[in-house]
C-alpha positions in Angstrom: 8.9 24.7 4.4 5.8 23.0 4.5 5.8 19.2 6.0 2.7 18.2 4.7 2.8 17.0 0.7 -0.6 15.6 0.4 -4.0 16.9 2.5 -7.2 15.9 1.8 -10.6 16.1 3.7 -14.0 14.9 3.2 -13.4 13.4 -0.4 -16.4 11.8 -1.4 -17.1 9.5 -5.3 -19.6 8.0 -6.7 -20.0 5.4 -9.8 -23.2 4.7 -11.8 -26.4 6.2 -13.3 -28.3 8.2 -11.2 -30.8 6.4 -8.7 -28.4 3.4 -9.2 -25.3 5.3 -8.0 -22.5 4.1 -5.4 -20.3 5.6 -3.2 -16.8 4.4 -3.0 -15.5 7.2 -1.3 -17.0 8.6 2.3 -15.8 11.5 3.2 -12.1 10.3 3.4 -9.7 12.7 5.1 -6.0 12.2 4.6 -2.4 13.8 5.4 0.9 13.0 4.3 4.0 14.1 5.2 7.2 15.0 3.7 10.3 12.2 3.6 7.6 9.5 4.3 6.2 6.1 3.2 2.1 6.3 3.6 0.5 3.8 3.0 -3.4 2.9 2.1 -4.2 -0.4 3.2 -7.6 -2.3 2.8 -9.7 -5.0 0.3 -10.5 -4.7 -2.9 -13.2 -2.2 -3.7 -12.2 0.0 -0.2 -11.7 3.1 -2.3 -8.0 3.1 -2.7 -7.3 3.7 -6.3 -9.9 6.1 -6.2 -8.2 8.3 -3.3 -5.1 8.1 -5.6 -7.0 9.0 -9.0 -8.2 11.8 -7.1 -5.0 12.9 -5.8 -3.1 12.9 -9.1 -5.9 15.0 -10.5 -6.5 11.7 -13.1 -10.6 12.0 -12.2 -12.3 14.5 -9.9 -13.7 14.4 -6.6 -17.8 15.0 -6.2 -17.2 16.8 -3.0 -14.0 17.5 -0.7 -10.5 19.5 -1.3 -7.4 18.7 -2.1 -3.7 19.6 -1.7 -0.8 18.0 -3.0 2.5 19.9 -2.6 0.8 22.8 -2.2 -1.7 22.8 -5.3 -5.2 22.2 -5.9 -6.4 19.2 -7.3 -9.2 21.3 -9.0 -7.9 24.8 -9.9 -4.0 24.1 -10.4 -4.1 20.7 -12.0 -0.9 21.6 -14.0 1.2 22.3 -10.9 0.3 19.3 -9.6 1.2 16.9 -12.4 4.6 18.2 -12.6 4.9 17.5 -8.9 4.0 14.2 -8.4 4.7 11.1 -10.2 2.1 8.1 -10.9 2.9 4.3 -11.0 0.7 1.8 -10.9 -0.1 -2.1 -11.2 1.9 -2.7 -14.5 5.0 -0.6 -15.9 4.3 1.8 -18.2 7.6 1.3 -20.7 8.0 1.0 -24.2 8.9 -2.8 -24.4 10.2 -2.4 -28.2 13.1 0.2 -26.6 16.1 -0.4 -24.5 16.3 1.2 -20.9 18.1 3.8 -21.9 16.0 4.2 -25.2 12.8 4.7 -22.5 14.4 7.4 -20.2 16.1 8.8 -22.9 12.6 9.7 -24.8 10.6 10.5 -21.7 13.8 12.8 -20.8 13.7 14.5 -24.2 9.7 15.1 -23.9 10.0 17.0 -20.3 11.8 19.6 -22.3 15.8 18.2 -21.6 18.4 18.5 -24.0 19.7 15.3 -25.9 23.1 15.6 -24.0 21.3 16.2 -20.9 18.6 13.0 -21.7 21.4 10.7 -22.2 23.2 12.1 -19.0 19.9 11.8 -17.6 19.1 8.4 -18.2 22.5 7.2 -17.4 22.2 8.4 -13.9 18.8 7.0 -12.9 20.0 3.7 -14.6 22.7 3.4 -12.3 20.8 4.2 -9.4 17.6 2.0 -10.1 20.3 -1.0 -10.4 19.5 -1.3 -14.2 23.2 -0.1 -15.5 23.9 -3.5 -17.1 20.8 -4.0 -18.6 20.9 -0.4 -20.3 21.0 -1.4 -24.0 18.5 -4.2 -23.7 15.1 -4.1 -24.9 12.2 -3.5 -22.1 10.5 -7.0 -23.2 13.2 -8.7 -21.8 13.2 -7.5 -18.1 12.0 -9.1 -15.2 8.9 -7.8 -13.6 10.5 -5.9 -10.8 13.2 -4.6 -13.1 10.4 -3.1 -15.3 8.7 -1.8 -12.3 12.2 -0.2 -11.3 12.1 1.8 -15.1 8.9 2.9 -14.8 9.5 4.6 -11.6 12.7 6.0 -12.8 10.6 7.4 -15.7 9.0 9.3 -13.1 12.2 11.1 -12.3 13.8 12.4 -15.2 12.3 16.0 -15.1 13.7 19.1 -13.2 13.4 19.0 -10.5 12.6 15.4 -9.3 9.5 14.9 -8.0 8.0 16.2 -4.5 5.4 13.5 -4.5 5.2 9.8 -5.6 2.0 7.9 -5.9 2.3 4.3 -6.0 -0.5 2.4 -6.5 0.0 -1.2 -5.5 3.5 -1.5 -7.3 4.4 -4.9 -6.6 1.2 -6.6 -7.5 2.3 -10.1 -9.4 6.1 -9.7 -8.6 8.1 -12.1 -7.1 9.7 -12.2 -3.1 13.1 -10.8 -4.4 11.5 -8.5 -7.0 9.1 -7.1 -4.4 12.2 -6.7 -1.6 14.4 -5.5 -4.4 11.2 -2.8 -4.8 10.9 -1.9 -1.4 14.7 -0.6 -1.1 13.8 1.9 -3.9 10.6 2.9 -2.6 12.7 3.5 1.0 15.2 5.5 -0.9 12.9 7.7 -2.5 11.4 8.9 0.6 15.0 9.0 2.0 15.8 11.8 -0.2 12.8 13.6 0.9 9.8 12.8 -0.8 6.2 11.7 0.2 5.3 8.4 -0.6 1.3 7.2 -0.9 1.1 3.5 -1.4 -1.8 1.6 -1.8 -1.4 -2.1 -0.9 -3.6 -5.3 0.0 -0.1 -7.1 0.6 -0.1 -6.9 4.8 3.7 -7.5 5.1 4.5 -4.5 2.6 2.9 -1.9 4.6 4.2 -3.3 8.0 7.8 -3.6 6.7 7.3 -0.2 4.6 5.0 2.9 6.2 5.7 5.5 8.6 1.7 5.6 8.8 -1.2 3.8 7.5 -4.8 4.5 7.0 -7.1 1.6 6.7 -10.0 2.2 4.1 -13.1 -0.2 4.2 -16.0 0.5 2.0 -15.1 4.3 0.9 -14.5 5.1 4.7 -11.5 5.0 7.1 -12.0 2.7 9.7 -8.0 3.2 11.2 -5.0 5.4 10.9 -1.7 5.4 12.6 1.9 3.5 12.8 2.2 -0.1 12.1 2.8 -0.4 16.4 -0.4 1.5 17.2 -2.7 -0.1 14.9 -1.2 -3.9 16.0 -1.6 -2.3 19.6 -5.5 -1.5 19.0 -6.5 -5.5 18.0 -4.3 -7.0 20.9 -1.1 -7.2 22.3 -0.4 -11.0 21.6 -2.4 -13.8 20.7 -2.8 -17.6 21.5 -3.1 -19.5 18.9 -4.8 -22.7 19.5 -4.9 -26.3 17.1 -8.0 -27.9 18.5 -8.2 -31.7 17.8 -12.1 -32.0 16.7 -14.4 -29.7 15.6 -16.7 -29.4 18.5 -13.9 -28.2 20.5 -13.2 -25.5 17.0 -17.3 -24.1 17.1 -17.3 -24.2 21.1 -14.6 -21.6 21.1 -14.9 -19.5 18.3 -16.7 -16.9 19.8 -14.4 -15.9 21.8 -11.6 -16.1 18.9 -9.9 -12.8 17.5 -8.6 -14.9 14.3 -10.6 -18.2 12.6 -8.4 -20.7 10.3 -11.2 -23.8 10.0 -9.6 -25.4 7.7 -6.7 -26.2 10.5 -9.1 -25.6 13.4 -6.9 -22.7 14.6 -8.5 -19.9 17.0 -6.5 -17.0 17.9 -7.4 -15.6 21.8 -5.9 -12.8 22.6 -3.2 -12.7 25.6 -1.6 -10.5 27.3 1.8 -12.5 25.9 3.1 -13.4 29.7 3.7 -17.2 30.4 1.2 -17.0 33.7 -1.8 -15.5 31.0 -1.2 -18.2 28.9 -1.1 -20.9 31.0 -3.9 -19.6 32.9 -6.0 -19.6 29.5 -5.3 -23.1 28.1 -6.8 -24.4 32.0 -9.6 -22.5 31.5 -9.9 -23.6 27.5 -9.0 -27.2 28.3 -9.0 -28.1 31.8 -9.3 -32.1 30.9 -6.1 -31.6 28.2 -7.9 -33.0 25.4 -9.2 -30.2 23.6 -5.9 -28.8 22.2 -3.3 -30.1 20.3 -0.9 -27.4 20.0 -0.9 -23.6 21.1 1.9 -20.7 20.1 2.1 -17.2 21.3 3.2 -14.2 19.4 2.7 -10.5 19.2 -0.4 -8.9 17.2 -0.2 -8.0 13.1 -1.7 -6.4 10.8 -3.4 -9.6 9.5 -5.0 -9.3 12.7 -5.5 -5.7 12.0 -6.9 -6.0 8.9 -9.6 -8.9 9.6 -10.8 -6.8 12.8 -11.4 -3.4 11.2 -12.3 -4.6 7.3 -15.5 -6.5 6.8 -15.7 -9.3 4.0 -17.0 -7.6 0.1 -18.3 -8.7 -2.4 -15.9 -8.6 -6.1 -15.8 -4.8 -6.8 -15.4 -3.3 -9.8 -11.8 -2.7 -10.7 -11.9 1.2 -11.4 -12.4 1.6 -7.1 
């Protein structure tokens, strides 16, 4: 059996007339694995909807190949479709029909009986934590619990789906909504399928991925765990209140992270009391310089601002 769901290399797009075109995708290679959570981090316009356009066969690549569970992109669009399934910023549900009235319909047009629909839709109800709110219309859900129905939408063919592409799913949903989100996400990949998640929200692919790939202007600047790419920027970091701005522009240069607005710098440390210590004598050897200063480990904050440059607004189809 095959490990690998999704593998792509040297995908390349571009938008616009010709003479006046841009690339949004560089030649981005990917792999994803079986019983996983990938995710693709980076800003807006980094190419990340694109890659998963792409990958669910929705728009096609001007150069590159592409496998997902085993299919084409290209030549075996078909077998690919029923393979994977697609979520993205806003739920896809029919707001005038209940829960069960959604999975019941989308049941019924992947070719299921209407005992098996309604058997169906019972069962994905019950496990997306929507059993109570079976017989009540869509419009009335939360965000998160109509983000719940769309993905179960996803699963009422046979067989369930190999593949899951899940392009930045919590977008306007609240804390418990998102964490609520999360558990679902974890327990589809649990039960042995491949997750690609695109995301700009930093905690959600730290608390989520197996493996992220960082995309920055159609390219991939980083791939790895959540550990390795925190482990690339620095181990730990001092982070330093400075009590007037002179002291702020003096040592900026030297400053991994830059909040002005608090006068904050962030040197990176080694995270040992003796580094620290011997850091704030060197920064402030008269004590006058710095208000406060706390240490902690690396993240992908810091990981994000080193590899990703600031863009411009992009347009939203990237």
């Amino acid at each position: 059996m095959n490990d690998v769901m999704i593998e792509a290399e040297g995908l390349t797009k571009s938008y616009g007339k010709p003479g006046a075109r841009v690339r949004v995708l560089d030649g981005v290679d990917l792999r994803v694995a079986r019983a996983g959570i990938h995710a693709l981090l980076g800003p807006n316009g980094a190419g990340k909807t694109t890659t998963v356009r792409i990958l669910a066969t929705l728009i096609t690549a001007d150069s590159g190949t592409a496998l997902v569970a085993g299919h084409d992109v290209v030549t075996d669009r078909r077998r690919v479709r029923r393979a994977i399934s697609l979520t993205g910023q806003f739920a896809a549900v029919d707001e005038t029909l209940t829960g069960e009235e959604n999975l019941r319909m989308m049941a019924r047009l992947s070719g299921l009986s209407r005992a098996r629909a309604r058997e169906r839709a019972e069962e994905l109800l019950l496990r997306f934590g929507l059993g109570d709110a079976a017989r009540r219309q869509a419009r009335t859900y939360s965000g998160g619990m109509r983000r719940r129905l769309d993905l179960a939408a996803g699963l009422v063919g046979s067989p369930e789906p190999g593949v899951f592409f899940l392009d930045e799913p919590t977008t306007g949903l609240d804390p418990r909504s998102r964490r609520e989100l999360w558990q679902v996400v974890r327990d589809l990949a649990g039960r042995g399928a491949a997750v690609l998640l695109t995301t700009q929200y930093l905690e959600e692919a730290d608390r989520l991925a197996d493996r992220i790939t960082v995309l920055d202007k159609g390219a991939i600047v980083a791939e790895g765990t959540p550990e390795t790419l925190k482990s690339r920027v620095s181990g730990h970091r001092l982070d330093l209140v400075l009590s007037t701005d002179e002291a702020y522009l003096r040592l900026a240069a030297r400053a991994v992270h830059h909040s002005p607005e608090t006068r904050t710098l962030g040197i990176p440390t080694d995270g040992t009391a003796a580094h620290a210590r011997a850091l704030l004598d060197e920064i402030d050897p008269h004590r006058t310089d710095v208000d406060r200063f706390s240490v902690h480990g690396a993240t992908l904050d810091d990981v994000f601002l080193a590899l990703t440059t600031a863009t411009t607004e992009a347009p939203a189809h990237v």
